[in-house]
N, C-alpha and C positions, 0 to 999 in steps of 0.2 A: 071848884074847878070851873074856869072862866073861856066861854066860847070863844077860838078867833075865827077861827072860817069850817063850816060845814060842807063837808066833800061829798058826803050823800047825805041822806038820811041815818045810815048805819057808822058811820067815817067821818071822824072829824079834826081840825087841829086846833088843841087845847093850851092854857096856862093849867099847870095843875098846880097843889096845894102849897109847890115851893116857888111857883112864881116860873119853874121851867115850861118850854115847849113839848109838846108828848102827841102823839096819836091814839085815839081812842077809839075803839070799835064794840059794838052792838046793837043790838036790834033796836031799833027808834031811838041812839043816843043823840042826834043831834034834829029829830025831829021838830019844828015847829019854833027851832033856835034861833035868835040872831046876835051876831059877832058882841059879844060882850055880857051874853045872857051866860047864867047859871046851869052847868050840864049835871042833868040828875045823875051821882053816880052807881046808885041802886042798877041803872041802865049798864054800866060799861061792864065787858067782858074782859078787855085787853084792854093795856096800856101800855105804849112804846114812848120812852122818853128819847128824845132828838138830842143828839152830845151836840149843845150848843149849833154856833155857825154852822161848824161842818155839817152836822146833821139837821139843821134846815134847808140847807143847798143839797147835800142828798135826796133830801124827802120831795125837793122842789124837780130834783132833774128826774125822780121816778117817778115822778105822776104823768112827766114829759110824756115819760118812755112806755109806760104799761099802762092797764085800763086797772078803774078800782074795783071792779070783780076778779082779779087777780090777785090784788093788795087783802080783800075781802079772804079767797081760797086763800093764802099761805097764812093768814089769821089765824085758821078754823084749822088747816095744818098742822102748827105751830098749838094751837091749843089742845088738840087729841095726841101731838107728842108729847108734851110736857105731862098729861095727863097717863101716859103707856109708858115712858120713859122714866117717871119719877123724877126729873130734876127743872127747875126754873133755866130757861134761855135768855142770857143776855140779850138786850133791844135791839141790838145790829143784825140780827137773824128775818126781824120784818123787813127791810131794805133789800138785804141780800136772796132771800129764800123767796120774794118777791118779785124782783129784777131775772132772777133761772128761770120761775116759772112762767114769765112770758118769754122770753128767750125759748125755752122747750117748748112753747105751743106754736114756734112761730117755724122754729126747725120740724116739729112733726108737719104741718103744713105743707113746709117745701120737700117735705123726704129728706131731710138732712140727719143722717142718727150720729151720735160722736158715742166710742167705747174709752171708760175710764181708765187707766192703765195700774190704776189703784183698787181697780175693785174688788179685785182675790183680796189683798191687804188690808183692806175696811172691811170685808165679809168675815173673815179670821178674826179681828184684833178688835171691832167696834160691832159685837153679830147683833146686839139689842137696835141700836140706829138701823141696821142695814134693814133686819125685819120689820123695823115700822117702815121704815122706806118703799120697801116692795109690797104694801100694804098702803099708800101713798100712791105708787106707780098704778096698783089694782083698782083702787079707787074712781083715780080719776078716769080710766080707763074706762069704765063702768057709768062713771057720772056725765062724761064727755063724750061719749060714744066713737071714742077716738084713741087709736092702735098708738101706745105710745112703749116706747122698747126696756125692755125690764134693766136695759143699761141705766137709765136715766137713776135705778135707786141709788146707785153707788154716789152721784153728785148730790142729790138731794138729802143723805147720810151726811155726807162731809158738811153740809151746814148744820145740820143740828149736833156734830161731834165739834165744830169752831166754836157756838154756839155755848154746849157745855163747859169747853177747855180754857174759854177764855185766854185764848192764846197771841192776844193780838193781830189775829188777820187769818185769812184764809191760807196764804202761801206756805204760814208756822203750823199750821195743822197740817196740810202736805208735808211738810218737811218731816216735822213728827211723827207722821205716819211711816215713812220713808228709812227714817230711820230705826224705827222698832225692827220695819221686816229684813233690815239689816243685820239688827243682833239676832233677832231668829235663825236668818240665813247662817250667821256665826254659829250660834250653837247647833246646828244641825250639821254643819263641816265637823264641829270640834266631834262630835258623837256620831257624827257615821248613820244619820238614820234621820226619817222623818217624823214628826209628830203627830200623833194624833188628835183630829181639831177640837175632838168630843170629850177628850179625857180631864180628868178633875181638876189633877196635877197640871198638864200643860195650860187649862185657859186662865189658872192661879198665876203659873207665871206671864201669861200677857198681859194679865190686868195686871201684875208686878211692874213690869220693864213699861206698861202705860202712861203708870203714876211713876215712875223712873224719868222718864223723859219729861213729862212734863215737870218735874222738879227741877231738872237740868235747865229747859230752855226758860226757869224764872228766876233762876240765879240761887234756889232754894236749897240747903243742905242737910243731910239726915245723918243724924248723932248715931253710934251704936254704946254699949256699955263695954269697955277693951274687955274686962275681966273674962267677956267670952270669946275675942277674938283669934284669939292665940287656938282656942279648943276648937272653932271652926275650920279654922286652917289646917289643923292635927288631922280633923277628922273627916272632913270634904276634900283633899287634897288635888285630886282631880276636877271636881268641879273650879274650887277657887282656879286653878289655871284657864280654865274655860273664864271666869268672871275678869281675868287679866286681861287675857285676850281682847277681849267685849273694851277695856277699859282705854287699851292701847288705841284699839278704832278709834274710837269717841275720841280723842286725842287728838290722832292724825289727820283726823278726815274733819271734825269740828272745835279741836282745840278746847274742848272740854276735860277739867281736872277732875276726875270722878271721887269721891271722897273714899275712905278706907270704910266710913259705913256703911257706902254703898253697895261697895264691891263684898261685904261680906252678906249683904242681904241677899245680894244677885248669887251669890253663893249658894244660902241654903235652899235658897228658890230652885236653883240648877240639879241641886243633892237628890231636890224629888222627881225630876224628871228625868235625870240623868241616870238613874237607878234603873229605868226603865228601859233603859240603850241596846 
């Protein structure tokens, strides 16, 4: 791993092993470095690989825009989530999660607060993100000595659920999100009642209709075996009309062909909560 420029001591921008552009952070990684020298990797905690061009001109316009104690904090962010969440975040999460958090230090400043309109929606659908989030919000709170409004978990959630989803962009995880609580909204019309957030059954099917959507918006398709479809339909009868419904939406409003094995998943998915009506 070959030094190009040391940002601090702790930060720096590398060649790593394949000859790409990366940023690298930890404690004395780039200490005592000069551009072309050998970065001990023993030292590095992170590593953000830069997608080419673009993400060199990213990396260049946020150093512009924010201080590297910032770049520093969403590091250390980014590493206690991955570490409480269980799952690796794609590199685009240090840019973005980066760019919020001075933007949010700069609105608590002026008293500027924005509420997400998504937040009920991310608190329901995504409660793992949310609770690191507001554990994130408490944090710096504590760290910073500075009142920062328990809103901000709901945005700082949506990055590490883009992050996860891999969904090409922040806008496709709003949308996603957007539309889940659309079929909720549906199945809650079709059954006359609300759900309960806590219940075993209900949070099975939002992680269902989760990984649902995002199958849909990668163009991905899910087989069933027919030999049982016919006995689903027999036997869930009401639900599969509720999974129609759901199917029809998605149609008119996204133009999306929902496959027959979807719609019988969403089915037995609906049988268990629908029981509960």
């Amino acid at each position: 791993m070959e030094l190009i420029k040391a940002l601090n001591n702790n930060v720096a921008l590398v060649y790593d092993d394949n000859k790409q552009e990366a940023v690298v952070m930890g404690s004395g990684v780039a200490f005592g470095l000069k551009p072309g020298g050998s970065v001990n990797e023993s030292r590095v905690e992170k590593l953000f690989v830069l997608d080419g061009e673009k993400g060199h001109k990213d990396f260049n316009r946020l150093l512009e825009r924010i201080s590297l104690d910032n770049l520093e904090l969403a590091s250390d962010i980014i590493k206690r989530g991955e570490q409480q969440l269980g799952y690796h975040c794609n590199d685009s999460i240090l840019l973005t999660l980066s760019d919020h958090l001075g933007m949010m230090l700069e609105r608590v400043k002026e008293g500027v607060y924005f509420a997400s309109p998504l937040e009920w929606d991310i608190k329901l659908i995504y409660p793992k993100e949310y609770r690191y989030a507001m554990t994130v919000v408490e944090d710096l709170q504590r760290d910073l000595n500075t009142e920062i409004p328990k809103q901000e978990a709901a945005f700082i959630a949506l990055h590490f659920i883009n992050a996860n989803l891999n969904l090409e962009g922040m806008q496709n995880t709003i949308l996603g999100t957007k539309i889940i609580q659309n079929i909720l909204n549906i199945c809650k019309i079709y059954y006359k009642r609300e759900f309960d957030e806590d219940d075993f059954d209900v949070r099975r099917f939002i992680s269902h209709i989760r990984y649902f959507v995002q199958r849909q918006m990668k163009g991905e398709v899910l087989d069933i075996d027919e030999t049982i479809a016919e006995a689903v339909i027999v036997s869930c009868p009401e639900d599969y009309k509720c999974s129609l419904k759901i199917a029809d939406f998605l149609k008119k409003t996204y133009n999306w062909d929902i496959s027959r094995g979807e719609i019988l998943y969403l089915t037995l998915h609906l049988n268990r909560i629908g029981k509960k009506a």
